[in-house]
N, C-alpha and C positions, 0 to 999 in steps of 0.2 A: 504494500500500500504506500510504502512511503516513497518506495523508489517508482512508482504511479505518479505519484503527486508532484516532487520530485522534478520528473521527466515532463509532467504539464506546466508546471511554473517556467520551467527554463523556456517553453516553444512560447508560451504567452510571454514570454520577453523577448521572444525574437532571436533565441538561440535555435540550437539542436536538442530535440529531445533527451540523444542520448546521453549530455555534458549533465543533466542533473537526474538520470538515472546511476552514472557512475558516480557521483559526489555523494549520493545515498548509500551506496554501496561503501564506499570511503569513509562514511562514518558510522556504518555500524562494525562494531568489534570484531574481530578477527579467532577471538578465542568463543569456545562452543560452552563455558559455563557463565554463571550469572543470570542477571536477570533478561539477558537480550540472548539465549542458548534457542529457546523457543524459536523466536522472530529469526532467528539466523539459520536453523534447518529448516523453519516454510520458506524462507526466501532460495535455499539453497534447494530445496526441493521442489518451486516454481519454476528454479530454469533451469533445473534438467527436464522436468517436462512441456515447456516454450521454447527450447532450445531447436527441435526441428520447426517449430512452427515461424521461426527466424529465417531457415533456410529453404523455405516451402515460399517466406514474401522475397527472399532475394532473388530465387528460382523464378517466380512472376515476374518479378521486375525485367527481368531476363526476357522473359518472353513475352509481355508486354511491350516494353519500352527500347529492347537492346537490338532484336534481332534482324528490323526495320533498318536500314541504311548502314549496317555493321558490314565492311568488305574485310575476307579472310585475309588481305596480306596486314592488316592492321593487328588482327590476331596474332596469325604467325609472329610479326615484328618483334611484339612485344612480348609475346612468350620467350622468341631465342633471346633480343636483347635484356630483359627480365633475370631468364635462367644464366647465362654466360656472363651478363654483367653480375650479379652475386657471386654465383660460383667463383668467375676469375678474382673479385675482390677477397673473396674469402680464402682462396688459394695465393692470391699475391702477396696476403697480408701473413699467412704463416709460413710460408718461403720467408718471410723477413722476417721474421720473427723467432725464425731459424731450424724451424720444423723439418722434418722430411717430405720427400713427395709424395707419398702416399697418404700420411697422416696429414699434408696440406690437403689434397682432395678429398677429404674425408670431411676437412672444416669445411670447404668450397660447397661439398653437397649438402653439410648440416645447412647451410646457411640459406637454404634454396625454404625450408619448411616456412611457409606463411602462415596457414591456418586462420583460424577464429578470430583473431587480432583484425588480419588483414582485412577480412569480409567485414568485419563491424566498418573497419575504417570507410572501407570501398561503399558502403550501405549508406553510412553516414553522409558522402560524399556524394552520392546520385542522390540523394534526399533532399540535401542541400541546395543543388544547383550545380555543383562543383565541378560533378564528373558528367560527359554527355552521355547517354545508354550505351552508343558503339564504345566508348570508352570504357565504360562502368564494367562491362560486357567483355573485354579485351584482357581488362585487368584481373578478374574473375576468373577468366581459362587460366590468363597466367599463375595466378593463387593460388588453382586445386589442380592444374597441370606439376606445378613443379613440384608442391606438394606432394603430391603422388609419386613423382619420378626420383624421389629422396631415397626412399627404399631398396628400390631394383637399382639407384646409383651407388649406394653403400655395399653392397650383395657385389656387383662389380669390381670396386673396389678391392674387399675384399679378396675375390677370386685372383686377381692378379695379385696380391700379396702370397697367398696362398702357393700360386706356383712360383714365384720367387724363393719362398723360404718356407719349402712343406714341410719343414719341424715343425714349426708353426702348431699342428694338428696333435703332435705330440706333448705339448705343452698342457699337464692337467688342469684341471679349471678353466681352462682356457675359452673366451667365446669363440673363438674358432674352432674348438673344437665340439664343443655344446651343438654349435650348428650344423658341423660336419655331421656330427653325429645323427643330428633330427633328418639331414639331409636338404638342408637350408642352404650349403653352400657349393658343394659338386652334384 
């Protein structure tokens, strides 16, 4: 309720909704006793069940508003420039920092994960005026494209470490070998 009220005060100011749904969020307590432990599991157990009904209006939005005048090389673009422009920053920055090549590409593909952040952002922004649909729409693939491509890039990774240096596997505890074992990685 409060983070309702909250998120209405701010749009009748002529904000974004969502600046004082997160300020409600921001001020109630972090720890689960006292007298706000109540107030803090219904809020936490509202949005994990609104949490797809988030991605059911951004999906709309999508189809609504994005797929009208959206041309594929705008996509593509910004998916490779998106994925490669992180990636490479991410791998440039622990090359300096004096990492290995392998453990740089590892930072390069962590660094591709957007998730739930980005969509609020992205939401917020075509809500706003901000972003046009084709855009909103572009930025979207690229969100849950790289998103998704995090995984099967680490898994890669991996496998070329692996035939590098297939002790590796013999290495107890090891995740490499955990996986090897489940058959996650050959």
């Amino acid at each position: 309720v409060l983070a309702v009220a909250a998120a209405d005060a701010m749009e009748g100011a002529g904000m974004t909704a969502i600046i004082g749904a997160v300020l409600a969020g921001l001020a109630l307590p972090d720890r689960a006793d006292g007298p706000w432990a109540t107030a803090v599991a219904s809020v936490a157990r509202w949005g994990r069940a609104l949490l797809p009904v988030f991605f059911v209006v951004s999906g709309l939005t999508v189809l609504t508003k994005g797929l009208s005048g959206t041309s594929v090389t705008l996509v593509v673009l910004t998916l490779l420039l998106g994925t490669v422009g992180k990636a490479g920053g991410g791998y440039a920055g622990a090359r300096l920092a004096g990492h290995g090549r392998l453990d740089s590409l590892r930072v390069g593909a962590l660094m591709n994960t957007r998730g739930l952040t980005e969509l609020i952002a992205l939401q917020v922004g075509v809500s706003a005026g901000i972003l046009t649909p084709p855009v909103y729409l572009a930025y979207l693939v690229m969100a849950l494209a790289s998103t998704a491509l995090t995984g099967p890039g680490l898994q890669l990774i991996d496998r070329a470490e692996l035939r590098r240096d297939p002790l590796l596997l013999a290495a107890p505890g090891s995740v490499e070998a955990r996986a090897s074992a489940k058959g996650d990685l050959l």
